[in-house]
PDB file as gemmi writes it, atoms N, CA and C in Angstrom:
CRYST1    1.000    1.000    1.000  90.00  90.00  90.00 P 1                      
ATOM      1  N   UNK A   1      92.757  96.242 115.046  1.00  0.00           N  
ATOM      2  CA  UNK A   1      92.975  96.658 113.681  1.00  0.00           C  
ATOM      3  C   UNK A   1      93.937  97.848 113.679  1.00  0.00           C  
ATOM      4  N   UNK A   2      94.889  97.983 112.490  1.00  0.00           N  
ATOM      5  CA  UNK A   2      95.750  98.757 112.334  1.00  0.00           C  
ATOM      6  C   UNK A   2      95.408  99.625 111.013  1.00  0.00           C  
ATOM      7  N   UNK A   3      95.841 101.523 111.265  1.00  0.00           N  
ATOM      8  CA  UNK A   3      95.459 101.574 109.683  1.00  0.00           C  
ATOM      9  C   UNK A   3      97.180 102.529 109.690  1.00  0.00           C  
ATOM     10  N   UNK A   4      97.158 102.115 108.133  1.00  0.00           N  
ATOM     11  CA  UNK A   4      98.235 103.106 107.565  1.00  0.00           C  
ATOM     12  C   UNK A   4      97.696 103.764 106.650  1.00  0.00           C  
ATOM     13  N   UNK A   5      98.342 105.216 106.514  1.00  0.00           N  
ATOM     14  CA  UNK A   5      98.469 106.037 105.446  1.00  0.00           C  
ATOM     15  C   UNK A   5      99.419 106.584 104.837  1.00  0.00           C  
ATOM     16  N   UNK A   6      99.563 106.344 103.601  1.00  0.00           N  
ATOM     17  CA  UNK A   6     100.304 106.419 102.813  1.00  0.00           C  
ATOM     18  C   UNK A   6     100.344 107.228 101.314  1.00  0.00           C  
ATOM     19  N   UNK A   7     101.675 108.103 100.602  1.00  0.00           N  
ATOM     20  CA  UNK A   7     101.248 108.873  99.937  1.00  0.00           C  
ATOM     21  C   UNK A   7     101.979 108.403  98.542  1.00  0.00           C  
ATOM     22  N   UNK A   8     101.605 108.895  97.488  1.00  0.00           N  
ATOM     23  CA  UNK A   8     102.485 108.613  96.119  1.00  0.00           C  
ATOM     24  C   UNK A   8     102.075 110.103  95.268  1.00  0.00           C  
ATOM     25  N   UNK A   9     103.358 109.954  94.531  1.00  0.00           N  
ATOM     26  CA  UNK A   9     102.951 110.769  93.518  1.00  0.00           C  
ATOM     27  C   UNK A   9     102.828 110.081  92.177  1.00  0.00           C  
ATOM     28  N   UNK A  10     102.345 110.377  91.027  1.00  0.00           N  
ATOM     29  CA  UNK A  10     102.026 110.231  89.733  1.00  0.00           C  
ATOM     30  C   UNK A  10     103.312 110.661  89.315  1.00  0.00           C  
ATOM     31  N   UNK A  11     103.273 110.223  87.870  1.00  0.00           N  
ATOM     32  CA  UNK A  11     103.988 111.169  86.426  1.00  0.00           C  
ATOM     33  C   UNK A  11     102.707 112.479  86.319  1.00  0.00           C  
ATOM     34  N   UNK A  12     103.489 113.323  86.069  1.00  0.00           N  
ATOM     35  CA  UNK A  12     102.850 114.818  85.907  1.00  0.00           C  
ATOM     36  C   UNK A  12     102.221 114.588  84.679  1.00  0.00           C  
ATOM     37  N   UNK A  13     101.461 113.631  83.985  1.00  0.00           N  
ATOM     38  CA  UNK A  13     100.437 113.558  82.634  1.00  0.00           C  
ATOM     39  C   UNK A  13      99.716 113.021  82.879  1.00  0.00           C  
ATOM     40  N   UNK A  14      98.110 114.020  82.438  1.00  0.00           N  
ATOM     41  CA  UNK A  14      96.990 113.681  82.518  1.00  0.00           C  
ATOM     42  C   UNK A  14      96.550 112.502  81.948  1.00  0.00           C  
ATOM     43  N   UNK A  15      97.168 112.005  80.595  1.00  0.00           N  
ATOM     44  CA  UNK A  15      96.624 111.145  80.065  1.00  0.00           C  
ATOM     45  C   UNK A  15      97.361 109.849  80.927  1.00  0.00           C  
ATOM     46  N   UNK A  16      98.183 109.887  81.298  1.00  0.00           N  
ATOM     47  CA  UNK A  16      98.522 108.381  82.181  1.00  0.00           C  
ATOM     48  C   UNK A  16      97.923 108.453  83.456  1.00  0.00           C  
ATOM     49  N   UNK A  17      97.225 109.770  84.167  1.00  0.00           N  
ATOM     50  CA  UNK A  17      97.037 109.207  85.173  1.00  0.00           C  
ATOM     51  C   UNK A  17      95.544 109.071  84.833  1.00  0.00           C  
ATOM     52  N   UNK A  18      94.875 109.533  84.014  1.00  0.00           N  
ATOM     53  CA  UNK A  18      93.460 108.795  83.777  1.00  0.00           C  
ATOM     54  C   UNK A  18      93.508 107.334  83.400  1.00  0.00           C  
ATOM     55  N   UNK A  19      94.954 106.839  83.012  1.00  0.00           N  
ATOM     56  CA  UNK A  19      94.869 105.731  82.847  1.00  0.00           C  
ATOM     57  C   UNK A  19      94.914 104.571  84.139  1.00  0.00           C  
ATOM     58  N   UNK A  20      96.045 105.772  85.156  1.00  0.00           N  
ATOM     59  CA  UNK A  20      95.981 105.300  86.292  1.00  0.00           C  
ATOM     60  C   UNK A  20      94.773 104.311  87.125  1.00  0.00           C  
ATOM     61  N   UNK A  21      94.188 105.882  86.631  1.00  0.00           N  
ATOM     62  CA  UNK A  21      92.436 105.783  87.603  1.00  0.00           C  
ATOM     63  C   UNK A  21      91.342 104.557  86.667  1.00  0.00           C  
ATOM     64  N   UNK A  22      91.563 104.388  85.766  1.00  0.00           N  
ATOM     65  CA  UNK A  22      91.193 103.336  85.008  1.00  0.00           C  
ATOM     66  C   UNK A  22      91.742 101.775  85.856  1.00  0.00           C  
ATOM     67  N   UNK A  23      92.803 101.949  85.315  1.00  0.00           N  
ATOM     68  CA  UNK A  23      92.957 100.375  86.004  1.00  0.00           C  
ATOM     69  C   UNK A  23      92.374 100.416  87.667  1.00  0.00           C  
ATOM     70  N   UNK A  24      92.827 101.659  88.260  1.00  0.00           N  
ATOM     71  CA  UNK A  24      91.905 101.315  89.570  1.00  0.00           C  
ATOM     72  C   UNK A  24      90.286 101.003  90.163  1.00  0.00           C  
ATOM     73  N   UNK A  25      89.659 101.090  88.995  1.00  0.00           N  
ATOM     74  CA  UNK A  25      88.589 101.054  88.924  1.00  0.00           C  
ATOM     75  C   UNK A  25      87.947  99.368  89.132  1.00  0.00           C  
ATOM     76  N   UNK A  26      88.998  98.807  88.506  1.00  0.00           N  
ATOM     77  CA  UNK A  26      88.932  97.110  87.623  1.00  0.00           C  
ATOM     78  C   UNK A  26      89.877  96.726  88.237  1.00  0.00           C  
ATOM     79  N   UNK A  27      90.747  96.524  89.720  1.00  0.00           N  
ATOM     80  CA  UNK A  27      92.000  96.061  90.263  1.00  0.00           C  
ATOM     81  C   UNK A  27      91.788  94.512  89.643  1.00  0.00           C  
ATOM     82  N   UNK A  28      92.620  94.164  89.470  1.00  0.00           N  
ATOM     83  CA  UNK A  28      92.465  92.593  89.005  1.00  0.00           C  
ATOM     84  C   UNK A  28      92.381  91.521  90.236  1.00  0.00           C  
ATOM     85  N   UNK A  29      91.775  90.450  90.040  1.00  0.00           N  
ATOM     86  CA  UNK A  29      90.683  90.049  91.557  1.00  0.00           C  
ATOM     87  C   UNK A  29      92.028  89.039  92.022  1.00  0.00           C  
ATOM     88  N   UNK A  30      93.517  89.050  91.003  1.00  0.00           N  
ATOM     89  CA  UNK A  30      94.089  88.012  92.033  1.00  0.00           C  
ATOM     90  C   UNK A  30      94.908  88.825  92.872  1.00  0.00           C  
ATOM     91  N   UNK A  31      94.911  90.107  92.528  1.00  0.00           N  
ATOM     92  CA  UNK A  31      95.465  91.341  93.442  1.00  0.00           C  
ATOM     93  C   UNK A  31      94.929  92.317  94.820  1.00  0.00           C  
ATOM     94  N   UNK A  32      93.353  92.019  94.061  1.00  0.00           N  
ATOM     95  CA  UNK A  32      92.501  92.304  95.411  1.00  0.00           C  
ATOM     96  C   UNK A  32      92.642  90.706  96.581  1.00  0.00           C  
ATOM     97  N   UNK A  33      92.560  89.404  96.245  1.00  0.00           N  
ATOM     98  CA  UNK A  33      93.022  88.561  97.115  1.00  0.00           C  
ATOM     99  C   UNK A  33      94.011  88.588  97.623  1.00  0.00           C  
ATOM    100  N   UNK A  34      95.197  89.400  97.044  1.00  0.00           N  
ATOM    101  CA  UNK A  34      96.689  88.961  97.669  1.00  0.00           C  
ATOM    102  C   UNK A  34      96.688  90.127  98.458  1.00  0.00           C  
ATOM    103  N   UNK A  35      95.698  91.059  98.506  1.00  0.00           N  
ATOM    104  CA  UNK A  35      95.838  92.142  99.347  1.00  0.00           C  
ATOM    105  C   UNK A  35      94.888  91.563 100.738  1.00  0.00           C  
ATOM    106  N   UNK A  36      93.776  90.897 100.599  1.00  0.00           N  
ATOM    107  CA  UNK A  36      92.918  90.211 101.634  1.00  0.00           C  
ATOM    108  C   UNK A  36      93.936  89.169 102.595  1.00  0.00           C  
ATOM    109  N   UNK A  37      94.317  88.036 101.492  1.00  0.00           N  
ATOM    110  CA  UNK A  37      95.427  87.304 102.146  1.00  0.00           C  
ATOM    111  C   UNK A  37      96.496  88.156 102.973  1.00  0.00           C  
ATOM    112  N   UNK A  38      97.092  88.924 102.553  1.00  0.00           N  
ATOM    113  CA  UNK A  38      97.947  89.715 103.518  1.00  0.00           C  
ATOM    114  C   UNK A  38      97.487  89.880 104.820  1.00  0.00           C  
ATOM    115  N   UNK A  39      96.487  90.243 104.995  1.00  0.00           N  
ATOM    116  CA  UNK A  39      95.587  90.978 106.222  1.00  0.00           C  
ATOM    117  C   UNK A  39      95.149  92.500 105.809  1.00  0.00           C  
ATOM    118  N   UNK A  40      94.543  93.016 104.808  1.00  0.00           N  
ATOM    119  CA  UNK A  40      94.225  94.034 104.384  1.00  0.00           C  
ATOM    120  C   UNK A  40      92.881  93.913 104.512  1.00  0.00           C  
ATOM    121  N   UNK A  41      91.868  94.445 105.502  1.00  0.00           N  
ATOM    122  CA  UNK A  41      91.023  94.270 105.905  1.00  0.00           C  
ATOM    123  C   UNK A  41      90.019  95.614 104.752  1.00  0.00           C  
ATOM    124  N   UNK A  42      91.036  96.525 104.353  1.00  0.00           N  
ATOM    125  CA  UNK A  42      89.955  97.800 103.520  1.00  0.00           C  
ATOM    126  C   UNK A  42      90.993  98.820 103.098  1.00  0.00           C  
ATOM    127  N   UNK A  43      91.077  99.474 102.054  1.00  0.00           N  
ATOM    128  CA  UNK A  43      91.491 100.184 101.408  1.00  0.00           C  
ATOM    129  C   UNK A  43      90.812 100.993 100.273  1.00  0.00           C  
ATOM    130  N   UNK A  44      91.441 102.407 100.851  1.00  0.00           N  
ATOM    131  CA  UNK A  44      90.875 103.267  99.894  1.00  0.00           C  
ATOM    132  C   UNK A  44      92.168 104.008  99.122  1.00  0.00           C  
ATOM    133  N   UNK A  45      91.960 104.412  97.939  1.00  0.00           N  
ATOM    134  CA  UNK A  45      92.999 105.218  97.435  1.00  0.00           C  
ATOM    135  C   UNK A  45      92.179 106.812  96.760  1.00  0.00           C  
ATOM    136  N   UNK A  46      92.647 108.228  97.305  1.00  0.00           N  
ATOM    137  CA  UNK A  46      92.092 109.291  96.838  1.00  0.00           C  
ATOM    138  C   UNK A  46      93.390 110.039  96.316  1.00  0.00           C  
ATOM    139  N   UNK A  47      93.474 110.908  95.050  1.00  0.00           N  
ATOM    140  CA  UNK A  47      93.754 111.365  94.385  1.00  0.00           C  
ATOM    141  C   UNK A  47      93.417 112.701  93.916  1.00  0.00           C  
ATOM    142  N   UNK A  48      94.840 113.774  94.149  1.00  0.00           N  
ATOM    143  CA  UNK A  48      94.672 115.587  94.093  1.00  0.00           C  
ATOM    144  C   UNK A  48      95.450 115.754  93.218  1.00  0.00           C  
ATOM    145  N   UNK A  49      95.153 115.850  92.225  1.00  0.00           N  
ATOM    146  CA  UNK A  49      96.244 116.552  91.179  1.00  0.00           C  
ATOM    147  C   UNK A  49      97.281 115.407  90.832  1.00  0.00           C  
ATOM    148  N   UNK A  50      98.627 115.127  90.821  1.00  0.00           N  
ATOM    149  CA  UNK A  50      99.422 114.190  90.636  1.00  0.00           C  
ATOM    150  C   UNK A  50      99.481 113.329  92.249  1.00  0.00           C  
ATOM    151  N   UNK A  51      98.956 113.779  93.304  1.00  0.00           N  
ATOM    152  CA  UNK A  51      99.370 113.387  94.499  1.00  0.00           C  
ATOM    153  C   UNK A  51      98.097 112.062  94.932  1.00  0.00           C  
ATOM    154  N   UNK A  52      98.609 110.863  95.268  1.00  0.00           N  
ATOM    155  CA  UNK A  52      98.015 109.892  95.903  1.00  0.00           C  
ATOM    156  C   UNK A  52      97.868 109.619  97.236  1.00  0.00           C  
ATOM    157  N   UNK A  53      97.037 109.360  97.945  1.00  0.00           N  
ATOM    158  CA  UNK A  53      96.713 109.351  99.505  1.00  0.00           C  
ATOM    159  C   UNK A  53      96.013 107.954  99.656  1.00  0.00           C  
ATOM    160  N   UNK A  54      96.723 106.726 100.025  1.00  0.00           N  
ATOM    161  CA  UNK A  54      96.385 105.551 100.676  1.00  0.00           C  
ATOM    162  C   UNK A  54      95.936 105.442 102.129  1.00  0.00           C  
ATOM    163  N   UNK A  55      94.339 104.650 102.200  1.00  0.00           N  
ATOM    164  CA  UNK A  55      94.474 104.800 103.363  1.00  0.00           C  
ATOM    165  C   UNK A  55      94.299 103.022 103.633  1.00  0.00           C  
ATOM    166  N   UNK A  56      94.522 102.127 104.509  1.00  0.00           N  
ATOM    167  CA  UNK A  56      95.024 101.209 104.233  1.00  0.00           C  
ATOM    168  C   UNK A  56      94.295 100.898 106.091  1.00  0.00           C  
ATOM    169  N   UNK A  57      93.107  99.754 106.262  1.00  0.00           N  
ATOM    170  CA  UNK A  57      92.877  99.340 107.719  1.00  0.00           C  
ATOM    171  C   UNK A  57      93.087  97.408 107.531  1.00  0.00           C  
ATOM    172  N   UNK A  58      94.682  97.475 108.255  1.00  0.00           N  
ATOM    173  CA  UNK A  58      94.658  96.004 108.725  1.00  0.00           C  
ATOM    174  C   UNK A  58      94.792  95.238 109.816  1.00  0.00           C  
ATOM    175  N   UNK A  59      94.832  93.713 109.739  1.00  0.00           N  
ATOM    176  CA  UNK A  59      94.767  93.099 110.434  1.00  0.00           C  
ATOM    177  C   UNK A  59      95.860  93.277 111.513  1.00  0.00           C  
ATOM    178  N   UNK A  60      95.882  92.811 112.890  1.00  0.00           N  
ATOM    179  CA  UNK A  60      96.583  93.341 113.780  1.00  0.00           C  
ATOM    180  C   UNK A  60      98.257  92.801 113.230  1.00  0.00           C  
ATOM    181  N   UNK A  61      97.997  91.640 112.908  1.00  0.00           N  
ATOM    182  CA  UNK A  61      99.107  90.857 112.475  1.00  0.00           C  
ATOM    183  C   UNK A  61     100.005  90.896 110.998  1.00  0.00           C  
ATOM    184  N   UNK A  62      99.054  92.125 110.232  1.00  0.00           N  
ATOM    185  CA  UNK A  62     100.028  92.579 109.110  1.00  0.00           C  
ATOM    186  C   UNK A  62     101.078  93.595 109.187  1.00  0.00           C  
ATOM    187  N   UNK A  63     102.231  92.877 108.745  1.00  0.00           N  
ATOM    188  CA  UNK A  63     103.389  93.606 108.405  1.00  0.00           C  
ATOM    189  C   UNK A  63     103.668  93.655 106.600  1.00  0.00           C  
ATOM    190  N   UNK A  64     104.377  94.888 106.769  1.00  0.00           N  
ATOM    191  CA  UNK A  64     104.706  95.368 105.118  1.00  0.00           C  
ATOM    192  C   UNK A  64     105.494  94.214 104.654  1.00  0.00           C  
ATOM    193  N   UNK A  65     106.507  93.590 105.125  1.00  0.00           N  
ATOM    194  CA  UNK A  65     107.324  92.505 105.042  1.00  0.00           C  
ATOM    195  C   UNK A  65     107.128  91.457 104.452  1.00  0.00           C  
ATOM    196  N   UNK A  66     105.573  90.770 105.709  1.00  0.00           N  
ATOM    197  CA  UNK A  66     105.143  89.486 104.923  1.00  0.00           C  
ATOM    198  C   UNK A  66     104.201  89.842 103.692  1.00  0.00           C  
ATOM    199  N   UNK A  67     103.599  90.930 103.558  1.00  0.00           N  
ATOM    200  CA  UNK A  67     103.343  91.369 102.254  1.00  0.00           C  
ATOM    201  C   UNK A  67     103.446  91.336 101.066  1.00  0.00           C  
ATOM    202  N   UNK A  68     105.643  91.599 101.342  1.00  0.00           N  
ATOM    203  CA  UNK A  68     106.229  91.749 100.343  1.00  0.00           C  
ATOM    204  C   UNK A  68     106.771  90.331  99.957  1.00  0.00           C  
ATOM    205  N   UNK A  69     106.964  90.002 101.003  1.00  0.00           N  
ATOM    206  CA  UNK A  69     107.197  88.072 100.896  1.00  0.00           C  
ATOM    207  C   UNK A  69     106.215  87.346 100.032  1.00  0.00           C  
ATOM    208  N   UNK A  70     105.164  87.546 100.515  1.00  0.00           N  
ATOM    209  CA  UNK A  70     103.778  86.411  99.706  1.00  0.00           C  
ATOM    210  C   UNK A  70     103.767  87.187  98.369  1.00  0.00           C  
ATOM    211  N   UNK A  71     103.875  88.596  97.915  1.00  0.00           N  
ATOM    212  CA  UNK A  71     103.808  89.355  96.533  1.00  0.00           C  
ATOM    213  C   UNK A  71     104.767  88.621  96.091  1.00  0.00           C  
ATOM    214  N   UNK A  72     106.016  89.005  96.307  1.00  0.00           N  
ATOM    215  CA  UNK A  72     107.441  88.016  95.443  1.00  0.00           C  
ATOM    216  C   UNK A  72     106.870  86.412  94.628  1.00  0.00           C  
ATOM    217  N   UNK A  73     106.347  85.906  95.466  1.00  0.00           N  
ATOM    218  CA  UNK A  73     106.265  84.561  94.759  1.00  0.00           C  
ATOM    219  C   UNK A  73     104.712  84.607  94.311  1.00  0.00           C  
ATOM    220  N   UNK A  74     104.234  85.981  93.751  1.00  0.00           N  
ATOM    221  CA  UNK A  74     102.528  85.450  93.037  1.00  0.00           C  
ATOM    222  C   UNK A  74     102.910  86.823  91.684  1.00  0.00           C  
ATOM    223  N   UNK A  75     102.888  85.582  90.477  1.00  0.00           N  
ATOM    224  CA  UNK A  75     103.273  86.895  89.292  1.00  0.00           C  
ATOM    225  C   UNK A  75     102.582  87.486  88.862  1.00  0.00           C  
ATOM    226  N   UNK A  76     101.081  87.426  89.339  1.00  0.00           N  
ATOM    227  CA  UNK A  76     100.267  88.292  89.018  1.00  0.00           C  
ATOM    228  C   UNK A  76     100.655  89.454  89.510  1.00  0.00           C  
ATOM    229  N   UNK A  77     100.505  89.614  90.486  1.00  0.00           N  
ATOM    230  CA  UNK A  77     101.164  90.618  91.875  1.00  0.00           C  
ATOM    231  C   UNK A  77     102.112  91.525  90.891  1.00  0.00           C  
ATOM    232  N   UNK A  78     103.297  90.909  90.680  1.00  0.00           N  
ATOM    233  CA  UNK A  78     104.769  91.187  90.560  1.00  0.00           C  
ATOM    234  C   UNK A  78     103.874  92.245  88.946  1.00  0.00           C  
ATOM    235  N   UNK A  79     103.677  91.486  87.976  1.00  0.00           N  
ATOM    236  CA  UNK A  79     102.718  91.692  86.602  1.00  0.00           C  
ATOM    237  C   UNK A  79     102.056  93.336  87.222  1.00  0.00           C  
ATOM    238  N   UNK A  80     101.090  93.591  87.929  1.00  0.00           N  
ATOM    239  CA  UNK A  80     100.585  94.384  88.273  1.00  0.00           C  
ATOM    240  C   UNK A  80     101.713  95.718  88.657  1.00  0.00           C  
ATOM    241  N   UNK A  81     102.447  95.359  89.522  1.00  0.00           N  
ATOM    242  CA  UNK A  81     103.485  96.283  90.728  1.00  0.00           C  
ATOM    243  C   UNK A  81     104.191  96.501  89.305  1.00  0.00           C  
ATOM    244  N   UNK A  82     104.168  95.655  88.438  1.00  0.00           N  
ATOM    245  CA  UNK A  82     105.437  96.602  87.406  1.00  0.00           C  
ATOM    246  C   UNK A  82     104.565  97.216  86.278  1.00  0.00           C  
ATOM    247  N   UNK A  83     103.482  97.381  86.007  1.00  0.00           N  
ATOM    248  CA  UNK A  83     102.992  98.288  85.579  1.00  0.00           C  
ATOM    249  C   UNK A  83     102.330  99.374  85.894  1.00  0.00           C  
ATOM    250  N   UNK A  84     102.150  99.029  87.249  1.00  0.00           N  
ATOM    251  CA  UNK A  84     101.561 100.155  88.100  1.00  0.00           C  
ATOM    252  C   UNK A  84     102.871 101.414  88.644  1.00  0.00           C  
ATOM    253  N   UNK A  85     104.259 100.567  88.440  1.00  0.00           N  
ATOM    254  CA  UNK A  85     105.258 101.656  88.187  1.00  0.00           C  
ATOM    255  C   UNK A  85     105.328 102.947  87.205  1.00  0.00           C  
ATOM    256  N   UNK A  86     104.882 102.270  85.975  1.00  0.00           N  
ATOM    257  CA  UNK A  86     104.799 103.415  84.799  1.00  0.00           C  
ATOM    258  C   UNK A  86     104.097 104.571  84.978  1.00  0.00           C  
ATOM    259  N   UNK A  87     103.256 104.434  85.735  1.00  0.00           N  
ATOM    260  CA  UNK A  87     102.482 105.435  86.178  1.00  0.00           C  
ATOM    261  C   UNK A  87     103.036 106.412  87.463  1.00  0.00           C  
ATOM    262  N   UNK A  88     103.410 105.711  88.199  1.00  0.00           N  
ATOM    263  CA  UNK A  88     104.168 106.546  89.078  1.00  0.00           C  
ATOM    264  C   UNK A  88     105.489 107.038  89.277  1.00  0.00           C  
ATOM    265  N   UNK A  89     105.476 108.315  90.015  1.00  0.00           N  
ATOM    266  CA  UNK A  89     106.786 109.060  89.850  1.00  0.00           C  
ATOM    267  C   UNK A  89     107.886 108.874  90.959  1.00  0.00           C  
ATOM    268  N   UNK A  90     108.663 107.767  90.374  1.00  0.00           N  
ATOM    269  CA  UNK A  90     109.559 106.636  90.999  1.00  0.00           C  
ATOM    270  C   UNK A  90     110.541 106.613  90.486  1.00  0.00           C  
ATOM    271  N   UNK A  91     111.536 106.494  91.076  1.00  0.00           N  
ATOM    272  CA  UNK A  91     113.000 105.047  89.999  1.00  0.00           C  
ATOM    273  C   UNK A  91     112.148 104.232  89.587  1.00  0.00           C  
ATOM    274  N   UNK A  92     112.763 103.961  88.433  1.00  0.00           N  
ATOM    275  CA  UNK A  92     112.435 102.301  87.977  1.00  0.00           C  
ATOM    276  C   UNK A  92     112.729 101.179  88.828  1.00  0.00           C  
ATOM    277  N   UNK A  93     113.882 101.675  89.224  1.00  0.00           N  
ATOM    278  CA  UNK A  93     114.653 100.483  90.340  1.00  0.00           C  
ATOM    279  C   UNK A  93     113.977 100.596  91.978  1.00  0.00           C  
ATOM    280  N   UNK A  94     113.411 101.549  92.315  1.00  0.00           N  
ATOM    281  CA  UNK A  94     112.401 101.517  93.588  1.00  0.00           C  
ATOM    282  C   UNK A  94     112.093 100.101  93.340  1.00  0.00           C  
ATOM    283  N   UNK A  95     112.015  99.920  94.834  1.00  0.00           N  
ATOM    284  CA  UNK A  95     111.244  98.389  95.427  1.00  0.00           C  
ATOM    285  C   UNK A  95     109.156  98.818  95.385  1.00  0.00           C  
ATOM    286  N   UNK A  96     108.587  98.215  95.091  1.00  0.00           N  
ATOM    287  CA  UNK A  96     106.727  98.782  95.052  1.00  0.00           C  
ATOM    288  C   UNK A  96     106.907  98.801  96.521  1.00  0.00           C  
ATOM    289  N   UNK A  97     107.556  98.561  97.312  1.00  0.00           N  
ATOM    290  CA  UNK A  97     107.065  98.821  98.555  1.00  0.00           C  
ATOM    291  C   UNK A  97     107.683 100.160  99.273  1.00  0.00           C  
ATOM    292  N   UNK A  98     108.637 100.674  98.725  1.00  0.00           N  
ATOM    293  CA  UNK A  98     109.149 101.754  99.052  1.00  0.00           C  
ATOM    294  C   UNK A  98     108.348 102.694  98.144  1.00  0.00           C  
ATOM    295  N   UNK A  99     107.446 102.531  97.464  1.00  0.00           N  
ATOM    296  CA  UNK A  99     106.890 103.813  96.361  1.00  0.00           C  
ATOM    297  C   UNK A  99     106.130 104.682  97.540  1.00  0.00           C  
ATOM    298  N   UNK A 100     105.627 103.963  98.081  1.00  0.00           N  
ATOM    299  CA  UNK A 100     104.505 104.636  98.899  1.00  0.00           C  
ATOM    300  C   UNK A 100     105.180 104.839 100.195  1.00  0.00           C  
ATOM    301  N   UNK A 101     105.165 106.024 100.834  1.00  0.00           N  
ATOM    302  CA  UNK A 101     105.330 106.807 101.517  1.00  0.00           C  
ATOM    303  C   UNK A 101     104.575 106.799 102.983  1.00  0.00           C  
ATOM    304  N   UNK A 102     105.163 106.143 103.914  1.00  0.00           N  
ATOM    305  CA  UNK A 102     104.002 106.276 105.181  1.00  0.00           C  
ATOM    306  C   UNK A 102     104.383 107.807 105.634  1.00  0.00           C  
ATOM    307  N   UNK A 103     102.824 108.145 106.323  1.00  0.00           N  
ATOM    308  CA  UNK A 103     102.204 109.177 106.667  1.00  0.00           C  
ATOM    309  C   UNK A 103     102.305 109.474 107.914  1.00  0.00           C  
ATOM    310  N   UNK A 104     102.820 111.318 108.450  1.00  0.00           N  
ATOM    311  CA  UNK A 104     102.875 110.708 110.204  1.00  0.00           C  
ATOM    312  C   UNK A 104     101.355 111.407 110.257  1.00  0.00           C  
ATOM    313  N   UNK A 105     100.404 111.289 111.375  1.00  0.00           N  
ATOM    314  CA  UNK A 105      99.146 111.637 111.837  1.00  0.00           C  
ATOM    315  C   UNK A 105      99.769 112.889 112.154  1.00  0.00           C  
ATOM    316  N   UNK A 106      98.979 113.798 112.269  1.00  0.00           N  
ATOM    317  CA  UNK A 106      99.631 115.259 112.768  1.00  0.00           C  
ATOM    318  C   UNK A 106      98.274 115.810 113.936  1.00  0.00           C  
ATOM    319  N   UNK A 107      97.003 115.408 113.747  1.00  0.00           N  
ATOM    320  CA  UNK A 107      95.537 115.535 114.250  1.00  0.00           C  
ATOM    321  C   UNK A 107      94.784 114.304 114.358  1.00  0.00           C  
ATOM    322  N   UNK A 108      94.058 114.320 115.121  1.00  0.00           N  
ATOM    323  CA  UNK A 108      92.769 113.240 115.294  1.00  0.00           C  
ATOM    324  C   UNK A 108      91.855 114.255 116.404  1.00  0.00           C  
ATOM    325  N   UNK A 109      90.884 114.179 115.660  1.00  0.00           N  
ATOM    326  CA  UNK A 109      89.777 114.172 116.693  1.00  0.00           C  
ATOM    327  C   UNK A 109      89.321 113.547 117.928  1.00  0.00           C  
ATOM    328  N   UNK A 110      89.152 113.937 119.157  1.00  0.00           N  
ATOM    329  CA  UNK A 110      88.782 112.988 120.075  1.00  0.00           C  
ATOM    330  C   UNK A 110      87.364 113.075 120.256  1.00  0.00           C  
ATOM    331  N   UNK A 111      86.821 111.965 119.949  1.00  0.00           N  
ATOM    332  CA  UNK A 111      85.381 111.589 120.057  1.00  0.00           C  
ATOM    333  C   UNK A 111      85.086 111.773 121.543  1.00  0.00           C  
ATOM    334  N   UNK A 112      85.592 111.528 122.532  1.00  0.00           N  
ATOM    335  CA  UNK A 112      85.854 111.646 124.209  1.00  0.00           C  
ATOM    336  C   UNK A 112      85.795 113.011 124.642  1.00  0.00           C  
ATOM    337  N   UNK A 113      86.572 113.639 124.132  1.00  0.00           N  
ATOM    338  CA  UNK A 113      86.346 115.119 124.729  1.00  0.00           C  
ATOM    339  C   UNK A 113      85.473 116.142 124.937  1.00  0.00           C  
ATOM    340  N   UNK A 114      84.983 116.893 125.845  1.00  0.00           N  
ATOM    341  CA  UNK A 114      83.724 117.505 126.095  1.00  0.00           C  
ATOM    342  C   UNK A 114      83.958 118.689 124.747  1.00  0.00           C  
TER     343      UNK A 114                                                      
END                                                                             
């Protein structure tokens, strides 16, 4: 298993990003499948102020790529990724897969060490 982390920012207004956190509450179930189908084994999303923190554990065999491949041709997907733009602080013209920001590790704990 592989995990990524990944960051976003919001639009700087409270009232859209409670709206944000609304729709995340209720992801729509053909979006939670197209995230399973991918190889998205678990995902969490936490939220500081305007700033988003993805943490993302998949299958050995997921790439962002075929991701973005199987999203392209499901319009629910596409439906979702373009309203889930409005909310975030993006180009319009950003690709949804460039919104989010991979993370470098800077620490880990070693469970091993005396």
């Amino acid at each position: 298993m592989k995990r990524f982390c990944l960051a976003l920012d919001l639009r700087p207004d409270p009232l859209l990003q409670e709206q944000y956190v609304r729709y995340h509450q209720h992801v729509w179930p053909e979006v939670q499948q197209s995230l399973r189908d991918a190889g998205v084994q678990d995902m969490e999303i936490y939220k500081l102020g305007d700033r988003l923190f993805m943490i993302m554990d998949v299958s050995d065999d997921f790439t962002f790529e075929r991701k973005a491949r199987m999203d392209a041709g499901n319009p629910k997907v596409q439906e979702w990724e373009a309203m889930m733009g409005r909310f975030q602080n993006v180009s319009a013209d950003d690709d949804p897969y460039s919104r989010w920001q991979s993370m470098d590790r800077v620490f880990q704990l070693d469970s091993q060490s005396d």
